[in-house]
N, C-alpha and C positions, 0 to 999 in steps of 0.2 A: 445281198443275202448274208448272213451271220451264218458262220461255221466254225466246227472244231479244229484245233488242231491237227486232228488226226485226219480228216477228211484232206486238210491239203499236205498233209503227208501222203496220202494214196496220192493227188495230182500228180505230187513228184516222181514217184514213182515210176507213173504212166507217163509219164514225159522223156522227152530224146534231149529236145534243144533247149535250154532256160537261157531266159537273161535274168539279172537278178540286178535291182537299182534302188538307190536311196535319193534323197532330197537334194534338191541346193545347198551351197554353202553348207558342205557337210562337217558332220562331228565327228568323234570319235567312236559313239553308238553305231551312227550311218556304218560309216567303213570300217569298222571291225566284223560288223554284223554282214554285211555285205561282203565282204573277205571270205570271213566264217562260213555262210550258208554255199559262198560259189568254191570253194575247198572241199565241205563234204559232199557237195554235188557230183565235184570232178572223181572223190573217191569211188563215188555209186556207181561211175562208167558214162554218166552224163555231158552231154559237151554243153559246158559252162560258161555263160557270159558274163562278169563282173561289170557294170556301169554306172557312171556317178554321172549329172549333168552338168558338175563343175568338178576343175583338176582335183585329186588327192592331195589335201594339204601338207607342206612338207613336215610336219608336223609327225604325220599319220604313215608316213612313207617304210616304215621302218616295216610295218607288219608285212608277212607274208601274204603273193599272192598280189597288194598292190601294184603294184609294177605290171600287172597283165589287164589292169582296169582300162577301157573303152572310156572317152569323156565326150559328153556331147552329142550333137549329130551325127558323131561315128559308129557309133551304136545301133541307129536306124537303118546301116545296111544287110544289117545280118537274120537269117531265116530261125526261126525259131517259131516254138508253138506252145509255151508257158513263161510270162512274165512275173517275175517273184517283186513286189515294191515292199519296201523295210524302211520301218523309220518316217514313213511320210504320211503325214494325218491329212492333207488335200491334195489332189490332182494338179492344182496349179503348184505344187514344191516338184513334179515331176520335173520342170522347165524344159529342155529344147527333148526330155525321152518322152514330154507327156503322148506325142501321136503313134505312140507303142498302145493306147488306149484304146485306139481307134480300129486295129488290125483287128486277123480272128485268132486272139490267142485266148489264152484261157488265165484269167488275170488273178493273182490271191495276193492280197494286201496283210501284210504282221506289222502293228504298231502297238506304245503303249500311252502314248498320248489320249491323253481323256477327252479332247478335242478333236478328237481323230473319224473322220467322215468313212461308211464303208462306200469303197464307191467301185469295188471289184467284185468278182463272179463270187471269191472264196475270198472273206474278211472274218481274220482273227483281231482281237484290241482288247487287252488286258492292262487297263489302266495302273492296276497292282503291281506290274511289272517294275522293275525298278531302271530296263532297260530294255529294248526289242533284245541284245545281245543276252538277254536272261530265256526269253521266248524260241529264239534260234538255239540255243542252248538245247532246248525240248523237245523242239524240231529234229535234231541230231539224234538225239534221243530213239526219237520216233521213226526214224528211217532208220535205223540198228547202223550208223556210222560213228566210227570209233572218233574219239577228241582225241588227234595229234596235237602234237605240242604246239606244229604251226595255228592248228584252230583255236586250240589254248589260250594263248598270245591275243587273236582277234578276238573274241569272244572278252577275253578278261580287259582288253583295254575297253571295249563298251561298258562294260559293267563300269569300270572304275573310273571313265571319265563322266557319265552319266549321274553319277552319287556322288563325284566331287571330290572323291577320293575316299568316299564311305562316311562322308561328312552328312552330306544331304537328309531330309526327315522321311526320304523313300527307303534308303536303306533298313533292311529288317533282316532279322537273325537267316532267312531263309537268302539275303542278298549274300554274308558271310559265308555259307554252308556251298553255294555255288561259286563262292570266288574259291575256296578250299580246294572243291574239288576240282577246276580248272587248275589250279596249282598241280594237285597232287597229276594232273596229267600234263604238266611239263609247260605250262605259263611260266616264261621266265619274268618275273616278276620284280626281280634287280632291273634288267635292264630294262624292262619298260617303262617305270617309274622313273631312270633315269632320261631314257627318249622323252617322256611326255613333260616330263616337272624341271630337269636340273641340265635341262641344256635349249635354251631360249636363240633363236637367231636374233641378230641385231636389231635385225630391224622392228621386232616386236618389244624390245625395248626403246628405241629412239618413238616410235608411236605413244610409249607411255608417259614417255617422258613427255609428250606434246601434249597429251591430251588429259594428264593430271590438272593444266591450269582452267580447264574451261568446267571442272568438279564445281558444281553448284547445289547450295541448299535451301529447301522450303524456310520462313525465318521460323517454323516453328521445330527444325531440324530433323524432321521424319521422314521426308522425301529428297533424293542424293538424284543430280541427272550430271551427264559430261555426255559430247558430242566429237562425232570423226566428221573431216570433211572431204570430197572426191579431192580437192585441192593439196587438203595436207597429206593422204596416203600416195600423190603424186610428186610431193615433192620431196617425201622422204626413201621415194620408191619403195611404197610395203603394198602391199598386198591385202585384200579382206582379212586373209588368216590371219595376221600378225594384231586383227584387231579383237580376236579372242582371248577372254579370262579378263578383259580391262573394266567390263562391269562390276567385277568383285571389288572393285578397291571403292569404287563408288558405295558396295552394300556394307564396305566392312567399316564404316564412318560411323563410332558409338552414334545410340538413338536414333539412326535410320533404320525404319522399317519398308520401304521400297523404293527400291534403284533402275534407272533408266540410261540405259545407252541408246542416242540418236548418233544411228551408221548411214551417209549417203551410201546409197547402193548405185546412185546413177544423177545426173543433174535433178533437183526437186523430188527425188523421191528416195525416202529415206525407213530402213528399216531401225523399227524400237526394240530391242530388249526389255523383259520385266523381271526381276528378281526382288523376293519377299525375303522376311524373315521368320514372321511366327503366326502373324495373323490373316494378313492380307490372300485371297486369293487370287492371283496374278495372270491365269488363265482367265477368269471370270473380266479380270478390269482389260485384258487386250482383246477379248470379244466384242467387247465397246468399238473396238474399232478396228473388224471385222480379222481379228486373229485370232489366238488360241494357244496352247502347251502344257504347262504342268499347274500345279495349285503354287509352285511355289518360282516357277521359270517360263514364259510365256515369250511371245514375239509376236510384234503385227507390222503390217508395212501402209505409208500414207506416204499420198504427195501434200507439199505445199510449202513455205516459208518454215524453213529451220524454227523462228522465232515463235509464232504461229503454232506451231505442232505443237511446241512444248508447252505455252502457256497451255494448251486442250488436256494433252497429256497428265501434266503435273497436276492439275486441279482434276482429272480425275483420278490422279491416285490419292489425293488430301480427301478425296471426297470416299473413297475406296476405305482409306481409314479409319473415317472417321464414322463410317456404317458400322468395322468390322471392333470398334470400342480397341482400337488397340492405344 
């Protein structure tokens, strides 16, 4: 069922125990937003559960509130009787939290993905969104819980890693006007920008360094793809996380207009990245094969030959192009 806002405000309300969870392989949205919403929970007198179904990347570590996140199956032993999911546009991105689906709690899904399925009791999805951490934002709002600085903090790293740093074509004067006023309530703002941007672990450069040579172009120079393999993130010892932001170097190659990162997630099955520039719809073109996300940032997951996928992939993004006259 489609509801407002406000209706899973009342939920919360009426609620004692939440758990409150984002996706796999989470972002910066994920877990800030996730932060944010199980912070002003615990302010309301709620006994709050924050859980991801993959660790806090170190990345993300810094915000408040992580360090008390549940990962995994550890999450499934605890009583509760309202599931809050953020950020996750299908059931199967819940991964090892999805048989929380299954209990009798009372389920409300907040997403802004335009590909985003309702598949709970109380489903908010405001595609306009420029981040669910803009929609949690309202949520606070709506429950009359004040934005501490610590919520500040999560809330504004969602927004800003979501927009790309206010780069992105979601960004709109209404995304400024809420980063503002998280500021004006004590988003420290220096040092998050320096957590997220100006201090890299090693090991997400020695990845980049590996995986700049395998950057490939369509010969008519519009379609940019490079691949991770389970091999090379083993033998560099890095991690998933460290394989975040390396699609940009791929989009940022004059006259590409869409970029493709092939990530093994697991032996033969590999999750794609899609990132556009101006024309292409990239939600649209990873529907093709059976995914979804933004018009201009999209992901789908296939098995089969690395070699394989891509030749499918790239011909339909050349074909994707060439529908969209770019």
């Amino acid at each position: 069922m489609k509801s407002d806002l406000q209706a899973i405000a009342g939920v919360l309300q009426r609620s004692r125990k939440v758990i409150v969870s984002g996706h796999i392989m989470p972002d910066g949205d994920c877990v800030g937003s996730v932060a944010a919403l199980g912070l002003a929970l615990a302010r309301l007198g709620k006994e709050a559960t924050m859980a991801l179904p993959d660790p806090v990347p170190e990345l993300f570590r810094f915000l408040p509130g992580t360090a008390d996140f549940l990962t995994g199956e550890t999450a499934l032993g605890g009583d509760y009787d309202t599931f809050m999911v953020l950020d996750c546009s299908v059931p199967e991105r819940l991964g090892a939290l999805r048989p929380l689906l299954e209990r009798r709690l009372t389920v409300c899904n907040i997403d802004h993905h335009v590909s985003s399925h309702s598949f709970a009791h109380y489903n908010y999805i405001d595609p306009r969104a420029a981040a669910t951490a803009e929609i949690v934002q309202d949520l606070c709002a709506l429950l009359g819980v004040e934005i501490t600085p610590g919520i500040a903090a999560c809330l504004y790293t969602g927004i800003v890693t979501d927009t790309g740093s206010f780069q992105y074509e979601n960004t709109t004067p209404e995304t400024h006007r809420r980063a503002a006023a998280l500021i004006e309530r004590g988003a420290p703002v220096h040092e998050i920008n320096i957590q997220l941007y100006e201090q890299k672990p090693l090991a997400h450069l020695r990845v980049l360094e590996a995986v700049l040579p395998t950057l490939s172009l369509t010969p008519c120079g519009r379609v940019a793809w490079m691949s991770v393999t389970r091999r090379l993130l083993e033998s560099l010892e890095a991690r998933d996380e460290h394989v975040n932001g390396l699609i940009n170097y791929a989009r940022s190659v004059r006259g590409v207009e869409v970029a493709l990162l092939f990530r093994e997630i697991s032996p033969g099955r590999y999750k794609i990245s899609f990132r556009s520039k101006e024309a292409v719809d990239v939600n649209r073109l990873a529907a093709r094969f059976g995914g979804g996300g933004h018009v201009r940032a999209a992901g789908c997951v296939l098995e089969g030959e690395l070699p394989s996928l891509q030749t499918q992939v790239v011909a339909a993004a050349l074909e994707a192009i060439r529908v969209s006259g770019a």
